[in-house]
Each structure stands twice: as C-alpha cells, then as structure tokens.
C-alpha positions as CSV (number, residue, x, y, z in Angstrom):
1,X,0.0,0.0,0.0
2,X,1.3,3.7,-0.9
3,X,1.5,4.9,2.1
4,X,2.1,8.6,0.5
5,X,-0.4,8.7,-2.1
6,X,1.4,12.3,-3.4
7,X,4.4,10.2,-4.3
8,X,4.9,8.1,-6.7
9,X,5.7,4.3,-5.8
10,X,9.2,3.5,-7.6
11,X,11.4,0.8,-7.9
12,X,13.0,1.2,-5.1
13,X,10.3,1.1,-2.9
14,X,9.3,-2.3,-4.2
15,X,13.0,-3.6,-3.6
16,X,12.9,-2.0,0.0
17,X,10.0,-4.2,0.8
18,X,11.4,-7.0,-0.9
19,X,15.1,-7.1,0.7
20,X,16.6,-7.5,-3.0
21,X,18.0,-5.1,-5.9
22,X,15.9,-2.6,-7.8
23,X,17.7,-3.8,-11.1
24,X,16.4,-7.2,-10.3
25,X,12.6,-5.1,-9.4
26,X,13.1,-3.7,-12.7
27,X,14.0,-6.6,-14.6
28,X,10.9,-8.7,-13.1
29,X,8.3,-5.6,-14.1
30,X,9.8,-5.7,-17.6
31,X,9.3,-9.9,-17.4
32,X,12.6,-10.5,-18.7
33,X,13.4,-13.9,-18.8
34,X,16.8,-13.6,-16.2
35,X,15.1,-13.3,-12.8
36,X,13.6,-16.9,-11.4
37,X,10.1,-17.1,-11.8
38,X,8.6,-17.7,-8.2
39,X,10.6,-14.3,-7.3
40,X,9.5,-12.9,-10.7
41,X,5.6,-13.9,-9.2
42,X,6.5,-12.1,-5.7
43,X,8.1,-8.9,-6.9
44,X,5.1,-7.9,-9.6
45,X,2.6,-8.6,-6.5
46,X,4.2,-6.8,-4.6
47,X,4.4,-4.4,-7.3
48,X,0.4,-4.5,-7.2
49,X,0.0,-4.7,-3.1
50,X,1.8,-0.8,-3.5
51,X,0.0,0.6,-6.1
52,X,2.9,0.7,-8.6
53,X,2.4,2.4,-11.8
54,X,5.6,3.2,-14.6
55,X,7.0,6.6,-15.0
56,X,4.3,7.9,-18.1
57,X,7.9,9.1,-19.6
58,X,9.8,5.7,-19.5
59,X,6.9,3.6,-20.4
60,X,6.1,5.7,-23.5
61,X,9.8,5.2,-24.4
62,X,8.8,1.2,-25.0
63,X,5.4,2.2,-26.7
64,X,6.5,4.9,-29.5
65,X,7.9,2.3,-32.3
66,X,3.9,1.2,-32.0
67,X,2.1,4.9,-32.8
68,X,1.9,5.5,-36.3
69,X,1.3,9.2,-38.0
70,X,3.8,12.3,-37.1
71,X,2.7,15.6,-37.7
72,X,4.3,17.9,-40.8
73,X,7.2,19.9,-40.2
74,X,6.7,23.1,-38.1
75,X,10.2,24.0,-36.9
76,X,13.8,22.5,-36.5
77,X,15.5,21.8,-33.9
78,X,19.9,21.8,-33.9
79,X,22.4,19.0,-33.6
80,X,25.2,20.9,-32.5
81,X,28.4,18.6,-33.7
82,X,31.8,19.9,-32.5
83,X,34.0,17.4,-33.6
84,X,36.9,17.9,-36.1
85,X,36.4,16.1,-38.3
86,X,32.6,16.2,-37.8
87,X,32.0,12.7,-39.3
88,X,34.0,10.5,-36.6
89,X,31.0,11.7,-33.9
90,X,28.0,9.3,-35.9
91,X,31.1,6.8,-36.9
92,X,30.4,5.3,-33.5
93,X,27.5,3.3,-33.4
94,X,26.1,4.3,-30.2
95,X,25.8,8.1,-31.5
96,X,24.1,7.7,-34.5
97,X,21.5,5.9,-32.6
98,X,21.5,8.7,-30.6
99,X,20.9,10.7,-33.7
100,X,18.5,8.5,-35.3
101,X,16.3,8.0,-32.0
102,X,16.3,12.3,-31.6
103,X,15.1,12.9,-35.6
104,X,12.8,10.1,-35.0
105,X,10.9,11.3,-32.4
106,X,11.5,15.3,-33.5
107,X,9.9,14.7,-37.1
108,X,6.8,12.7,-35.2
109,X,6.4,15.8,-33.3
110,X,6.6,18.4,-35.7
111,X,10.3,19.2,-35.8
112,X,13.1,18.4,-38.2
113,X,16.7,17.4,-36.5
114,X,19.1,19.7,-38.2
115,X,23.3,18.5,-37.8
116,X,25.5,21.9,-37.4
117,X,29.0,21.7,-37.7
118,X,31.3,23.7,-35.4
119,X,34.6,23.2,-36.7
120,X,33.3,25.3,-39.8
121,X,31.5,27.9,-38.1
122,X,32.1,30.1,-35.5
123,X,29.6,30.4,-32.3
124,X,29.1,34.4,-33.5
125,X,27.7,33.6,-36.7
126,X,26.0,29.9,-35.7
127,X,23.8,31.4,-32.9
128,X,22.9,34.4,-35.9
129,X,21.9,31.6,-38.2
130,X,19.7,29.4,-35.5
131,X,18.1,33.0,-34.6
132,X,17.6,33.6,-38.3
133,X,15.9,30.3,-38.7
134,X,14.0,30.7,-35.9
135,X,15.4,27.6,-34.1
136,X,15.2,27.1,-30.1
137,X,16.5,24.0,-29.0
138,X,19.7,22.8,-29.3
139,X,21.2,19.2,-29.0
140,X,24.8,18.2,-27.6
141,X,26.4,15.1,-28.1
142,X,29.2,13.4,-26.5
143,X,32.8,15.0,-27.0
144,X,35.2,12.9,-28.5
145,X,38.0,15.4,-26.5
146,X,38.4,18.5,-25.3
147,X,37.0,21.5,-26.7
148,X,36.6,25.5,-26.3
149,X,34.5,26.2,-29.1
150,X,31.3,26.1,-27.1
151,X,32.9,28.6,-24.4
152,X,31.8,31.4,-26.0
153,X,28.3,30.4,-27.3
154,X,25.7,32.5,-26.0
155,X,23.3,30.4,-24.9
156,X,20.5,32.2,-23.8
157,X,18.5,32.3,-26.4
158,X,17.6,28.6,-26.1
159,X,16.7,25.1,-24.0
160,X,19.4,23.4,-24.4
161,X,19.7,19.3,-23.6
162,X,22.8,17.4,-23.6
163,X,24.2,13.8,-24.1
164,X,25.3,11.8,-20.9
165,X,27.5,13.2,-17.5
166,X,31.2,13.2,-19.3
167,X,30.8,16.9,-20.9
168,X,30.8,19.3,-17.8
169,X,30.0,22.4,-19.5
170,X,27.7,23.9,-20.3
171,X,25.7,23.1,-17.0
172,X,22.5,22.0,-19.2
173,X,19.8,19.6,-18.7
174,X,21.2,16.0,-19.2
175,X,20.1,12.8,-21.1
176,X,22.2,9.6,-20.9
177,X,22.5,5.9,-20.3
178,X,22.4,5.0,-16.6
179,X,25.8,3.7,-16.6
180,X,26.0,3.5,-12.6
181,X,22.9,1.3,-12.5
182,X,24.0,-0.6,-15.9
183,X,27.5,-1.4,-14.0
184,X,25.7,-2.9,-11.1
185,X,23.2,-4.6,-14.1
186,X,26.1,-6.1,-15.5
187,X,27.9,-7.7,-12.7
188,X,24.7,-8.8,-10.9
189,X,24.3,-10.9,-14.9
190,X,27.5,-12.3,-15.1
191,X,27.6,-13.4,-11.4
192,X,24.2,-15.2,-12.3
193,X,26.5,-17.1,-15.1
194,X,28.7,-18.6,-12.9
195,X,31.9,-16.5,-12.3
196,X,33.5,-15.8,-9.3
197,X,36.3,-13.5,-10.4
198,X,34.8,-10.5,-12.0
199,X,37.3,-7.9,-12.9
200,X,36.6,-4.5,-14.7
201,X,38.8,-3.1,-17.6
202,X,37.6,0.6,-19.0
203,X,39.5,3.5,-20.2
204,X,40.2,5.6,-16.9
205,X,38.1,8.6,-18.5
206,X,35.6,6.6,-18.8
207,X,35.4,5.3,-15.2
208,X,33.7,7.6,-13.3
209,X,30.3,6.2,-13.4
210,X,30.8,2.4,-14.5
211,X,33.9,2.2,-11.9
212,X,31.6,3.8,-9.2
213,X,29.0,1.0,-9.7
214,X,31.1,-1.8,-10.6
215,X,32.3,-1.3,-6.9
216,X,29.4,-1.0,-4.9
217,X,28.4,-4.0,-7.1
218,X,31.5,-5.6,-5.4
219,X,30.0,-5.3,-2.0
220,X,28.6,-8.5,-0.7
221,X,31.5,-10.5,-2.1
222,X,34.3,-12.2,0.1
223,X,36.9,-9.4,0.6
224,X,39.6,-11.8,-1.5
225,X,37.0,-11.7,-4.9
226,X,36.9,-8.2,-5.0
227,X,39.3,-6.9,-7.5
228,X,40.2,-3.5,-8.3
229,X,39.7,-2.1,-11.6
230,X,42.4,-1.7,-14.4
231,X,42.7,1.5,-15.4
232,X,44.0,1.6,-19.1
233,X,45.1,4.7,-19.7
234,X,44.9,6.1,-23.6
235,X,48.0,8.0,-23.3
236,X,49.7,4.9,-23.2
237,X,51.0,2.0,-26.1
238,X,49.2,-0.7,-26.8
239,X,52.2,-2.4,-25.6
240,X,52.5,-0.9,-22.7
241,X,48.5,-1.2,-21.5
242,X,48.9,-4.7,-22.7
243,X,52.2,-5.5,-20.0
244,X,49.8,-3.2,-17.5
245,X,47.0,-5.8,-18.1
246,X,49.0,-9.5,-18.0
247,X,50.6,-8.1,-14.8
248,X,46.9,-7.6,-13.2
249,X,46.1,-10.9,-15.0
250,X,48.7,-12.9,-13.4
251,X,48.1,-10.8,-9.9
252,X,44.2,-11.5,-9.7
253,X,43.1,-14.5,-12.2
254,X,39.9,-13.0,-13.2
255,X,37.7,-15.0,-14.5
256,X,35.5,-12.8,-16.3
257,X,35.8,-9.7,-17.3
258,X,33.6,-6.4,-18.1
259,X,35.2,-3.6,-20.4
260,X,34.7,-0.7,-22.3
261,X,37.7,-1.4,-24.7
262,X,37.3,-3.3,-27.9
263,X,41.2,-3.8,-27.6
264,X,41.2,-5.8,-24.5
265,X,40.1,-8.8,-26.6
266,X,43.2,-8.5,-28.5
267,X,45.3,-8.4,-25.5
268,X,43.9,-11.1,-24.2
269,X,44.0,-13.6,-27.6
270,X,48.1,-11.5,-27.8
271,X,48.6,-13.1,-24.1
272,X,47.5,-16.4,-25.3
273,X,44.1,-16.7,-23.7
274,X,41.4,-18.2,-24.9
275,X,37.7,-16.8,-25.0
276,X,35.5,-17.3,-23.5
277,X,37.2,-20.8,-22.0
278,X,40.3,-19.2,-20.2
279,X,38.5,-15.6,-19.6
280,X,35.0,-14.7,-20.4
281,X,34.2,-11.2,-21.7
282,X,31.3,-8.4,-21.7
283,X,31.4,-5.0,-22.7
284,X,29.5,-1.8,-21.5
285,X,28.2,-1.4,-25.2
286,X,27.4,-4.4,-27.8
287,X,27.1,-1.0,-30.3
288,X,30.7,-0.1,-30.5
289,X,32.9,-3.2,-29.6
290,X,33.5,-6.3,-31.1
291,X,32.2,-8.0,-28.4
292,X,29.2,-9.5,-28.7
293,X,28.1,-10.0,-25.0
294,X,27.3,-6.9,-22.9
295,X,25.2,-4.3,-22.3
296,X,23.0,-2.8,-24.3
297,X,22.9,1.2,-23.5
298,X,19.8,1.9,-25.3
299,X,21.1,4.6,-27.3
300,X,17.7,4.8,-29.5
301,X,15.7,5.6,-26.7
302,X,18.0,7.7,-25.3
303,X,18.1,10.0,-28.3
304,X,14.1,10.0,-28.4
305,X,14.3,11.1,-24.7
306,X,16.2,13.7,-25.4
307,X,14.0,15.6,-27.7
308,X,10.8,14.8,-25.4
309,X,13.0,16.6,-23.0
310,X,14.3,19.8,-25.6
311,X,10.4,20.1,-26.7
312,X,9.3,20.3,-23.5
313,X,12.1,23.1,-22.7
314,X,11.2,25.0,-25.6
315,X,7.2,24.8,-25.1
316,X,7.7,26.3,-21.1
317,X,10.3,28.9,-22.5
318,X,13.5,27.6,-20.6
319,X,16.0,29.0,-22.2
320,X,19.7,29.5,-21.4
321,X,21.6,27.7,-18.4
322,X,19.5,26.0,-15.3
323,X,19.8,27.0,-11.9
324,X,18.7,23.9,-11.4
325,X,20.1,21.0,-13.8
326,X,17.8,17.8,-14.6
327,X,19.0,14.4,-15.6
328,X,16.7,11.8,-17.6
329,X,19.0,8.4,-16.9
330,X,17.8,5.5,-19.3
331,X,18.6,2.2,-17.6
332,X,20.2,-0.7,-20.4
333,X,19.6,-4.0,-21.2
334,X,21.5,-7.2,-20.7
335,X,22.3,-9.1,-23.8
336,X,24.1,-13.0,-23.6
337,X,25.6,-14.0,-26.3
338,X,29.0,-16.2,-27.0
339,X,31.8,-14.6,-25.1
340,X,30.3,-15.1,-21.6
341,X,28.0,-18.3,-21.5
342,X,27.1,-20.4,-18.9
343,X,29.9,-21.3,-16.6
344,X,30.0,-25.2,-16.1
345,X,30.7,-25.7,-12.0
346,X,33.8,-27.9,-11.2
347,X,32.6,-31.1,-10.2
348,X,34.9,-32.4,-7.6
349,X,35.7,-35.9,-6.3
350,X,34.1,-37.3,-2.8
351,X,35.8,-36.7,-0.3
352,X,38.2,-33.8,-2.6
353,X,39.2,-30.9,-0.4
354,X,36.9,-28.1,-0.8
C-alpha cells in the first residue's frame, strides 16, 4: 500500500520491501526472462499490493515504435556537432543511434533534427543563423575530446539538452545511459553465469560512473574476490597497457571480465588466452565493440528522450543555463551472447578438499 499517495511508488520502494536489488525489481516488471520465476511472481505482487504504476515518460519510451502518424514539419531543432572532423561523432555506433532516436521522435512531433557543424562555423555567426531560422532547441552530443569552441556560445536564447554526464559544460539539462545502475546490471548478470572473479577493464576517462557501480556491485563479495579495476590509460601504447593488463592478470586471475575497450580482446588472444574458455568477456556497449556480449545502452531511446526533454524546454520557455540541472537516466539491457556463457561448476571428487 502507498503509504504517500502524493508520491509516486518506484522501484525502489518495491526492492525495500522485498530485501533485493531494484535492477532485479526492474527486470521482473519488464518480465525479462533472467530473474527466477517464483521471485518474478513475488516482486510484480508486490508491485500490485503498493499501487505501482511506470513513469508515463519511460513507459512511453517502449510504446513509441507502435504509434503510427507524425505531424508535418513546423520547426527544427539543432544538432550541434563539435568534432573535427565532424563525421567520426556518428562513426560510433552508439551516437548515430543517438541521432536516429532524436530525428525520430523530433519529425513525429513536428520538428526536423538539423546537424550543425562547429569546426566550420564560428559560435558568433552559428547562434545568428539558429536565430535567423528561428530555431530554439539545441542538441549536444558526447565529445570525443576537449574543446573550447562552445565557451563562448551564447546560450541564452535557447533550452538546451545534452548527451550523458562526461561533458561538464555547459551546466545543461542532461540525457544519458544510466551507466551507474548498468555497472551494477552487469555484474549482478555475469555473477548469475557462474563466475566468481569479475574484474573491470575501462578507459580511466571513462570510469567515473561504471567504476563507481562496478564497486558498490563488489560489495557483498568475500573481501579476496573483490578486484580492483584496471585503469587503461589512452595515453599509453598498446604495448605498454597490454604488459599493464598481463601483470593484473597474473596478480588477480579474473575470471570474467567487463570492459569498455574493444582492444582488450586482442590483449587477451596477444597473451595467449582463450575466450571465453580461459577468460569470459562483456562489454559496457554491444554497439561499439566487437564483443558481442554486454550491455545494451539503449542509445535509441535515449536520443528520443532527449527531444521529449528539448520540446518540452522549448514549449515552457527555458531558455539558457539552469539553476537547477535535470537528468533523464535511461537504464540498459543485458544481452548473452557467445563470449560469456554459462559457466559449467567444477565437479569435484568425494571426499576432494573443498
């Protein structure tokens, strides 16, 4: 029973009562086929007992593909691409979703997604053309490095929504993949597989938020299976990173392990391992990586979030920087594939030492 009916029951109210995960809340809501189905049966009960209803904004995310008819084009809204050269930004896979989810969703609602390149024109004479063409609502996507071309832009002319927590400026509203929650996702899925060993491999810019959650994911282990992340810094060789990660190999035999790097795997097959028998592997994104186990981030959905967010800014006038910034997280998906299957338990002989 709600017992606030001004608030609205979440996930993690369910998972309070229950003594488990949200993730694993969320997963048995969504009836995906990785939670066992007598807890499945208790959690969406439970679920009912409170009076739990989905977010209208998330739930809509899952019901959009199924609602035909978009209205014509009223306005456009900007893509505001600062890379140099601009076409590496939808090279990665997870972008152009990002791009293709946004036009979606902006030409269903009246709007045309418009790409603007800032390596070929200046802020000065950009923000003159978006006023010119009367556009309000600016997109930015992930950097691929450090930039100053947008510290100049005047931005108070328009709502402005940006792509996931790595850019720091301008203070904007945010959308992004969860990657905290899809950390903790991850290692909760692989566990289930079988492994005991679970180490964690990312570039150490990217670290921040999967690093934070593979951690607390870490918790309930026996202190001597919780192994520190690996680092692997881009500055680096590939040489070099790959001596970095035999030494933490040989140091804390993982036995599965969860990356962001698509280069890993070729350390790993350099270092004469074998996948997935000698080391199983995952990845925080099936979309860039050529490994095909992992996480899906969602990037579609994320990109459609992002102009239900930028359409809503424009329609209440909220232009320029926030006092007050606002994130729209989008949790991911597990997907199991052949680089981390099923791990086969020892079988040991009576009476064998355990």
């Amino acid at each position: 029973m709600n017992k606030n009916p001004g608030r609205r029951i979440s996930l993690r109210d369910i998972a309070g009562e229950l003594g488990i995960s949200h993730v694993t809340v969320s997963r048995a809501l969504r009836n995906m086929q990785n939670v066992a189905p007598e807890l499945k049966a208790r959690i969406q009960s439970k679920a009912d007992e409170m009076g739990y209803t989905p977010d209208p904004l998330l739930a809509s995310l899952s019901r959009y593909s199924k609602t035909g008819g978009s209205k014509s084009i009223q306005a456009e809204l900007a893509w505001m691409n600062v890379w140099d050269p601009p076409e590496q930004l939808r090279q990665h896979r997870e972008f152009e979703l990002y791009w293709k989810g946004a036009s979606d969703n902006a030409e269903r609602t009246g709007y045309r997604l418009e790409e603007f390149n800032m390596a070929e024109i200046p802020p000065s004479r950009l923000k003159a053309i978006l006023r010119a063409r009367n556009i309000q609502g600016i997109m930015l996507p992930p950097l691929g490095k450090p930039t100053t071309l947008l510290d100049t832009f005047d931005w108070s002319d328009f709502a402005v929504v940006r792509f996931g927590q790595a850019i720091r400026q301008p203070e904007v509203h945010i959308v992004g993949s969860s990657q905290q929650e899809n950390a903790m996702l991850a290692f909760d899925r692989i566990h289930q597989l079988g492994y005991q060993r679970i180490g964690c491999v990312c570039q150490y810019s990217r670290m921040r938020f999967f690093g934070s959650g593979y951690i607390w994911a870490q918790r309930e282990l026996p202190t001597n299976r919780q192994l520190p992340l690996l680092t692997k810094n881009t500055a680096h060789s590939f040489q070099q990173n790959q001596r970095e990660l035999d030494a933490w190999l040989r140091r804390h035999k993982p036995d599965a392990i969860f990356t962001d790097d698509t280069e890993v795997r070729n350390m790993l097959i350099n270092l004469g391992y074998s996948i997935p028998h000698d080391i199983a592997l995952a990845t925080t994104s099936i979309h860039d990586t050529d490994i095909d186990t992992g996480l899906d981030q969602r990037p579609y959905e994320i990109g459609w979030a992002a102009t239900r967010m930028l359409t809503a800014l424009i329609n209440e006038k909220s232009f320029g920087i926030p006092e007050c910034q606002s994130e729209l997280l989008i949790e991911g998906i597990w997907v199991d594939s052949s680089m981390m299957p099923k791990k086969q338990m020892e079988r040991r002989a009576p009476g064998s030492e355990k």
